[in-house]
N, C-alpha and C positions, 0 to 999 in steps of 0.2 A: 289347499296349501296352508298347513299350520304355519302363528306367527312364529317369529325367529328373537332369540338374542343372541349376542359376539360377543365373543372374547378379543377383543384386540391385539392381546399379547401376545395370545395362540392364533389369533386368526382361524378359530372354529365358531360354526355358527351352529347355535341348537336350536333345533326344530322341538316346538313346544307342544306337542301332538296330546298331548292330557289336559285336558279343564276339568276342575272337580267345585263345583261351589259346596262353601262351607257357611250354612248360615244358622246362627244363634242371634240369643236376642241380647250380646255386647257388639256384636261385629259381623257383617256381612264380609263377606272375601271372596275370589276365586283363585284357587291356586292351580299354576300351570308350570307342567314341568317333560321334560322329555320321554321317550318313552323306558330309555335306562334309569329315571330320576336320579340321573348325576346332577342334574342344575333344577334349581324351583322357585318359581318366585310367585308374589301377593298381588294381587289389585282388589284393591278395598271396593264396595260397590254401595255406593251414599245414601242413595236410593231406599223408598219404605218398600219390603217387599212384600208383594199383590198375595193376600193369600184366602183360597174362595170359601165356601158355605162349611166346609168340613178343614180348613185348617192347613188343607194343603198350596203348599208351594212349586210343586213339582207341573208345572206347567212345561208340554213338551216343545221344545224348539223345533222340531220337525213339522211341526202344523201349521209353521209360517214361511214365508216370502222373502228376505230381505235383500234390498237395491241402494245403493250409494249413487247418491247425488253429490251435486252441488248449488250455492247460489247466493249471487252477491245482493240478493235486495233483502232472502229472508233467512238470516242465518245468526239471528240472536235467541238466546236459550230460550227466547218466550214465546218464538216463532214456532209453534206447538197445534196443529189441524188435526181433525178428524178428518178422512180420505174416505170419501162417498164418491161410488160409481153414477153418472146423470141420469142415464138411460133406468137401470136397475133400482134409483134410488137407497141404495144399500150404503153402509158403511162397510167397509174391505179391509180397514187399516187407520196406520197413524203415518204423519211424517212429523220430523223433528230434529231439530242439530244435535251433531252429538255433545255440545255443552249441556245440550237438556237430561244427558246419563250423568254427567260427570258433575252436576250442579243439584241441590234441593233448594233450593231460592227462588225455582220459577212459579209461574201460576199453575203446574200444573202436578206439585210434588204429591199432591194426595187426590189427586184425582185415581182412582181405582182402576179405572178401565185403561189410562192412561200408563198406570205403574204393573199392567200386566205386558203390555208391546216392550215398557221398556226395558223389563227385565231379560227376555224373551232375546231382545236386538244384543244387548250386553253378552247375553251369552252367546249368539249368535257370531258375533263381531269376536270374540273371543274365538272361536272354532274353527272361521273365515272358512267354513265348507263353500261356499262362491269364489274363493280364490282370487278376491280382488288384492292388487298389491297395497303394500306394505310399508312401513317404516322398520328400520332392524335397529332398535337400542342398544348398545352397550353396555356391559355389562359393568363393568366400571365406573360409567361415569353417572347412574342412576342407582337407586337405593329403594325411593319407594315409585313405584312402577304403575303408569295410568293409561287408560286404554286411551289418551291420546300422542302418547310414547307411538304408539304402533299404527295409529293411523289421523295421526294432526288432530286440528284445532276445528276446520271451517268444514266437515262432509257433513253431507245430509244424509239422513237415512229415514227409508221408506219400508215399513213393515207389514206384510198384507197377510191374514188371515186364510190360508186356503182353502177353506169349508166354504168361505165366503165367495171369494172369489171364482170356488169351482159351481156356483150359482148363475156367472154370466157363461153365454155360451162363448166357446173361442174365446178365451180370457189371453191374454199377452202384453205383457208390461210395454212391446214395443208399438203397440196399437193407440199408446198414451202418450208418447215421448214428444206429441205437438201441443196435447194438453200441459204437460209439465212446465214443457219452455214458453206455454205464456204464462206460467206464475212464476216463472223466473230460475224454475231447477232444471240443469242440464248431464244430462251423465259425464260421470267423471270418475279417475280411478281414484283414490285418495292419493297416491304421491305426484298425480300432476300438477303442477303449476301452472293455473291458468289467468290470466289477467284479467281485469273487468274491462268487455269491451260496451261502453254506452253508444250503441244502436240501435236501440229500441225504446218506443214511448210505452210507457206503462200502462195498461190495457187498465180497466175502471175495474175489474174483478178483482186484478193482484193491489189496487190500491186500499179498495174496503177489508183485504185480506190483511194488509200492512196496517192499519188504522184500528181492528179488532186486536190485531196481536198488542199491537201497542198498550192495551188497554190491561194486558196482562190477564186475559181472562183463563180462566180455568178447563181450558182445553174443549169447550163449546162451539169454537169455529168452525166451521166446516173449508175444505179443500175439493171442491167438484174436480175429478175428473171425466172428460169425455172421450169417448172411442172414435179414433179417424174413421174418415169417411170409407166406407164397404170396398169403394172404388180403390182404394189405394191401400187397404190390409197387406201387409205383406211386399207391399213396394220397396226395394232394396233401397232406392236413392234418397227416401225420404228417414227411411234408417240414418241413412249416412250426415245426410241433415242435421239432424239433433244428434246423433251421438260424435261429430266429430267437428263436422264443416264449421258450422257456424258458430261453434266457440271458440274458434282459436282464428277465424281470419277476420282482418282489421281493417283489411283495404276495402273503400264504400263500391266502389266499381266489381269488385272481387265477388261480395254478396249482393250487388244488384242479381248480378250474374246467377248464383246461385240459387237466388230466390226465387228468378225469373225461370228458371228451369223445372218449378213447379207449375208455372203456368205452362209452359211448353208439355210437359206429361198430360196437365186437366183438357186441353184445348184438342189435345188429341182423342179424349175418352168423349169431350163433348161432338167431336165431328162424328165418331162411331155412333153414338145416339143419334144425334141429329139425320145421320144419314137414314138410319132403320126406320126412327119415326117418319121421312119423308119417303122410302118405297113403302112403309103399310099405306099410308095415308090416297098413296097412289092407286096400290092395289084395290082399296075399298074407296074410290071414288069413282064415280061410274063415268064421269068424263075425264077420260085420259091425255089429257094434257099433255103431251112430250117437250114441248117448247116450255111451259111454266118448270114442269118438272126439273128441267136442267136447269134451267135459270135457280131454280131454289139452291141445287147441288152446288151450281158454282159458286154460290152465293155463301155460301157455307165453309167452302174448300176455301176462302180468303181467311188466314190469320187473324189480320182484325176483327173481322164479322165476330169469330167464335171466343175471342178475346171479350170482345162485347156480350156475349152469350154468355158467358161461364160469371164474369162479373155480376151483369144488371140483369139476368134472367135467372140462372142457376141460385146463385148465391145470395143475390139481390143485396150486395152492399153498395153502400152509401159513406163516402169520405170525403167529404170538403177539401181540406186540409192537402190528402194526398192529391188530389185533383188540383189545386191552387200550384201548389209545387213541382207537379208534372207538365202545368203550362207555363210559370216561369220557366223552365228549364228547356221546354220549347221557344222559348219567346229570345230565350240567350242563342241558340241556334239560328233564331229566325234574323236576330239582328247581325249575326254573323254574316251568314250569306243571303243577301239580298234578293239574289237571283229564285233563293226556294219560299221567300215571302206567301207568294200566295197558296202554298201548301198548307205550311206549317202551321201560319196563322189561323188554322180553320179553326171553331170550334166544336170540342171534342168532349166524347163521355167518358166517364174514368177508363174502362175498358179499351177504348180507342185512343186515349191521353197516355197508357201504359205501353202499348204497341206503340204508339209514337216516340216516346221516350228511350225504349227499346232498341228502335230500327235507327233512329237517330247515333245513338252509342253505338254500336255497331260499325255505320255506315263512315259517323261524323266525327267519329271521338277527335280525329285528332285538330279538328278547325277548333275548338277551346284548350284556355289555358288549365293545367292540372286542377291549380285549385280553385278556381269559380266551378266547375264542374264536382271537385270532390263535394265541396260545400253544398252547394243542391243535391246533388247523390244522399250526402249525408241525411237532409231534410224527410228527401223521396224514402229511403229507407227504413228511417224509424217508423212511419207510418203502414210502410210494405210491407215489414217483417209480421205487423199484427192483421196485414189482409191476408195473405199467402198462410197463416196460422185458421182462419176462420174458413179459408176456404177448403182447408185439408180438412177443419172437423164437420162443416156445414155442407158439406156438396151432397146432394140425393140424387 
């Protein structure tokens, strides 16, 4: 989908189906114009551009990837990574705001490796063979013409190398979209409007990532991404996750909900395992036990049990904080009704603190008032949001 400008007058839109970059050494430009060139306009390009051992500039845009994000923690022109795969150890790419095309003032204007993605994304973004939408300027009321006329101020763009990337086996940008959104980039089309919804505690990797940028370095930082878990490759819901759910709903009950729906998917793949491991175990044990054996199975087919398992066995995380907040929030329950005291009050491992907190909502929601309940929610969730993200890329 080439980009568009209006005439207002006519109320004719042109499709700008030509990009030709013109560059000399007074003035880089591209000029894009219809395919009749009845209409043509300029966008200057500020930018040093990359040019390698023999002089040339003609770097091909078909040997790259590019993906619009978004992201409200890191989206200042200097917020500029190097995009390394974990597993692979490889570099695959850049990310970077797009003030980082439209600005030479960052730290990363002559960095060389940096001024070849950018150029690359410029014209890329300029061609939008990905067909993401659009802004349509007027023709009228603009003159000199910026590639943020056509797709704003705040998107991110993510540019990968596909030589490189055709290095990891199964390569798929959407195998990454839980690593993304714990450094705080979420898919987004460029004309959404999304609001900042503060949710989430900022995980220690996206803070040393904000703390390097800060420093304005010369495009040195690295941006680890990791591949989800094998178990969930290809899992539609957790697609929907990161590209929709969870950046646009605000109610803390709404994403307990859907958070929790990822334990509800793990807790199922842990009973499958668990169950196989306990018939081999049986098979190759010479005392056949039928009474232990069930007892294991049953033991397993309880929710919490595997709730417990997938937490402090599988994953083997460790969170004070979320744990601290899931017994307050029991303890509000508890003082509610009297009568379920000696349940509630047990003590509980995180795993078993989450199923409780879970079945409670559920069962109990409406014995609390909205907002003492939102307020703890709110607590339990920031912490949730970065378990439910570890345990999609950590689970083996």
């Amino acid at each position: 989908m080439p980009l568009k400008i209006k005439n207002e007058l006519s109320e004719i839109e042109y499709s700008l189906t030509e990009v030709v970059p013109n560059i000399n050494d007074e003035q880089t430009y591209f000029e894009l114009s219809d395919v009749q060139n009845s209409i043509k306009i300029h966008i200057d390009y500020v930018l040093t551009i990359y040019r390698d051992n023999n002089n040339n500039t003609d770097h091909k845009h078909e040997d790259y990837s590019l993906f619009i994000l978004k992201s409200f923690e890191l989206n200042k022109e200097n917020d500029i990574f190097q995009v390394y795969e974990k597993v692979a150890d490889l570099r695959i790419g850049w990310i970077f705001p797009i003030q980082a095309l439209v600005s030479n003032k960052h730290g990363c204007a002559e960095n060389e490796h940096f001024l070849k993605y950018a150029y690359v994304a410029f014209y890329k973004l300029l061609l939008n063979q990905e067909d993401y939408s659009h802004f349509t300027p007027s023709i009228e009321q603009i003159e000199d013409y910026k590639l943020t006329d056509f797709y704003g101020d705040n998107i991110i763009i993510l540019i990968l190398f596909k030589t490189n990337i055709q290095k990891i086996a199964n390569f798929n940008i959407d195998n990454y979209l839980a690593s993304l959104y714990s450094h705080s980039y979420y898919y987004c089309e460029p004309t959404e409007n999304i609001k900042k919804i503060n949710t989430c505690q900022p995980t220690e990797d996206l803070n040393e990532i904000k703390n390097r940028a800060n420093l304005k370095s010369s495009g040195n930082t690295r941006l680890i991404l990791q591949r989800s878990s094998k178990y969930l490759q290809g899992e539609s819901y957790i697609d929907r996750l990161f590209k929709s759910l969870l950046k646009t709903e605000e109610h803390h009950l709404v994403r307990f909900y859907l958070l929790y729906q990822v334990i509800e998917l793990m807790i199922q793949i842990v009973f499958e395992r668990k169950i196989l491991d306990e018939i081999n175990n049986f098979n190759n044990n010479a005392d056949k036990n039928i009474r232990k054996f069930k007892e294991k199975i049953d033991n397993i087919s309880t929710e919490k049990t595997r709730v417990s398992i997938l937490i402090n066995d599988y994953v083997k995380i460790n969170n004070p904080n979320l744990l601290i907040s899931c017994n307050e929030l029991i303890k509000l329950f508890n003082d509610d009704d009297s009568n379920e005291k000696d349940d509630i009050s047990k003590k509980q491992d995180l795993g078993g603190a989450l199923y409780k907190v879970r079945c409670l909502i559920v069962h109990h929601f409406r014995k609390l008032p909205d907002k003492i309940l939102e307020e703890k929610l709110r607590e339990i969730n920031k912490e949730f949001e970065n378990i439910i993200i570890k345990i999609i890329l950590d689970y083996e």
